[in-house]
C-alpha positions in Angstrom: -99.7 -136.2 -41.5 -97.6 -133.5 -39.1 -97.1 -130.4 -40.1 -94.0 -129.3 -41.3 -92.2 -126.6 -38.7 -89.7 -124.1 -39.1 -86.6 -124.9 -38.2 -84.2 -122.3 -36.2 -81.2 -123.2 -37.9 -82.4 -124.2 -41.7 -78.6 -124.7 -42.4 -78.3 -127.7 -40.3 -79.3 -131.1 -41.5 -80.7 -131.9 -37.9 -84.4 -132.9 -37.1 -86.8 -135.2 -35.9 -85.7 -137.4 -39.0 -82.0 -137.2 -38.8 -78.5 -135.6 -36.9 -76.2 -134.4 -38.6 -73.8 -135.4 -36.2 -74.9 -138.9 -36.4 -75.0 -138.9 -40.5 -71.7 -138.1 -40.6 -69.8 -140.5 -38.0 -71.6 -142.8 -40.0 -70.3 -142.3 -43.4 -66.6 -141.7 -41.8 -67.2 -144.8 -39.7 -67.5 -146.6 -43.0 -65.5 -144.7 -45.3 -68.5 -143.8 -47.9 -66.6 -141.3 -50.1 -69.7 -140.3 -51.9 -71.8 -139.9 -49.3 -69.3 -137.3 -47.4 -69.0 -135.5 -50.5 -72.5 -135.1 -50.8 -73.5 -134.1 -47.1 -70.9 -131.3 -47.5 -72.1 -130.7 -50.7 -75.7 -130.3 -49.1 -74.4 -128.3 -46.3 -73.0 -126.0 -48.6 -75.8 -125.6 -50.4 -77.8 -125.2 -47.3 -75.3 -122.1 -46.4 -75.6 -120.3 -49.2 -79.1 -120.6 -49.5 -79.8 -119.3 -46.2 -77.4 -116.7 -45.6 -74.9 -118.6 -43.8 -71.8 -117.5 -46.7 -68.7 -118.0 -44.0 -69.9 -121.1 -43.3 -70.8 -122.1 -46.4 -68.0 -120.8 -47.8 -65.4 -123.2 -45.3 -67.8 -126.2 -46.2 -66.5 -125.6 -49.8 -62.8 -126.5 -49.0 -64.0 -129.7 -47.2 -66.3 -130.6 -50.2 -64.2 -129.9 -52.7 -61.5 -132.5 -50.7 -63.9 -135.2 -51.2 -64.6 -134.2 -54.4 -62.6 -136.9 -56.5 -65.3 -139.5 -54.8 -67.7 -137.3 -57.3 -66.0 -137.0 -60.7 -68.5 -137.0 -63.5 -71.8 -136.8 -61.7 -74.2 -134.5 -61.5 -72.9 -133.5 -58.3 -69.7 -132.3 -60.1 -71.1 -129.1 -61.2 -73.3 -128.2 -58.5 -70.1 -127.8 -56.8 -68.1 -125.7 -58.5 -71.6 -123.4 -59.5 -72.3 -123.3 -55.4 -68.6 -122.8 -54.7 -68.1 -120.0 -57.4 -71.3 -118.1 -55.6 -70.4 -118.2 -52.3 -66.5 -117.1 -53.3 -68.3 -114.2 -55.1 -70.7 -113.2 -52.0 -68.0 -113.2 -49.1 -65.5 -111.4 -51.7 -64.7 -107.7 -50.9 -61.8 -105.8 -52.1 -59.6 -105.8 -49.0 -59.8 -109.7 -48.8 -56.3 -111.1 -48.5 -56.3 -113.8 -51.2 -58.9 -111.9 -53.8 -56.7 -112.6 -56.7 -56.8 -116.2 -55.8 -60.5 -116.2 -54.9 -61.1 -114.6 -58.4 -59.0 -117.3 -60.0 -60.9 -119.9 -58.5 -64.0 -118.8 -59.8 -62.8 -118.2 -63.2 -61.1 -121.9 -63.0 -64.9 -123.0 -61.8 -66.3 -121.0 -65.0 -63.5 -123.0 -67.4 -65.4 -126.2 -65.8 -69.0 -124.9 -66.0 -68.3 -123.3 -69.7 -67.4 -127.1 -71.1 -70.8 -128.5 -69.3 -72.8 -125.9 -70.3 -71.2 -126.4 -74.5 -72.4 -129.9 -74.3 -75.9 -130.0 -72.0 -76.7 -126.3 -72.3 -80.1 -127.1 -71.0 -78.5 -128.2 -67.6 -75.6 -126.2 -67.2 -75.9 -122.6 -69.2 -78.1 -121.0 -66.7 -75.2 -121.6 -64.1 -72.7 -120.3 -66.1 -74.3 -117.5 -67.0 -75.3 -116.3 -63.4 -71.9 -116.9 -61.9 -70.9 -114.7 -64.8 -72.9 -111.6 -63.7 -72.0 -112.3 -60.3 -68.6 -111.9 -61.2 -68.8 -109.0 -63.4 -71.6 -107.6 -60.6 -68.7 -108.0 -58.0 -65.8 -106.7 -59.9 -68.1 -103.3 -61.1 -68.9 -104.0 -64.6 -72.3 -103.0 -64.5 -73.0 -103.5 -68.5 -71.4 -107.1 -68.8 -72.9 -108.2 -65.4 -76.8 -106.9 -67.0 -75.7 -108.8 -70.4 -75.3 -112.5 -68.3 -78.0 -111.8 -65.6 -80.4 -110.7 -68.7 -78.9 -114.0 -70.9 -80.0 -116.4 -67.9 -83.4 -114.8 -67.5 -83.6 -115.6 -71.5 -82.4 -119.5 -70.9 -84.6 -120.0 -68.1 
């Protein structure tokens, strides 16, 4: 068995076992809605995870365009929880467009809030740290310690 290396650029689904670059010809090539959703998805994912937030956060508008090819998976939500963290990471308060930013995320919480009424167990946890995020970002330091101490409790 060969031992797992490090990659350079963790972000990038690129390796011995795939290209990215390949992947994703292939799924244009045959038009595989769900599968481009997902790779961006992924990528996203990837981003955020590794510090890559401008990135990450420009993979968001491409998923979210293939994200009709995704309606009512489990996919769905990991979505909108990704895209509401990275919106809440590059956010500063001279952005152009926070208002609408801050809209998004709120519309991403509407989303998360019905998911997480019906399958707590799956979907509260997200809510609830998007929520401190949010209040973390916007400076309200008691309501942002409520949610982050609320998902410690549900997890």
């Amino acid at each position: 068995m060969a031992a797992l290396g490090l990659s350079d650029n963790p972000h990038i689904l690129s390796g011995e076992a795939c290209q990215e670059s390949e992947i994703l010809n292939q799924l244009l090539e045959v038009r595989d809605l769900y599968g481009i959703f997902f790779f961006y998805l992924y990528k996203l994912m990837l981003g955020y995870l590794f510090g890559e937030y401008e990135d990450a956060f420009n993979l968001a508008s491409i998923a979210k365009n293939h994200l009709i090819a995704d309606t009512g998976t489990f996919g769905e939500p990991i979505f909108y929880f990704y895209d509401s963290l990275i919106i809440l990471v590059v956010l500063n308060s001279e952005m152009a467009g926070r208002s609408q930013l801050l809209q998004r995320v709120t519309d991403n919480q509407e989303k998360l809030g019905q998911w997480a009424h019906y399958a707590p167990m799956n979907h509260q946890h997200k809510f609830a740290l998007v929520e401190a995020e949010k209040h973390r970002v916007l400076g309200e330091r008691a309501a942002a310690l409520e949610f982050y101490h609320l998902n410690r409790l549900e997890n």
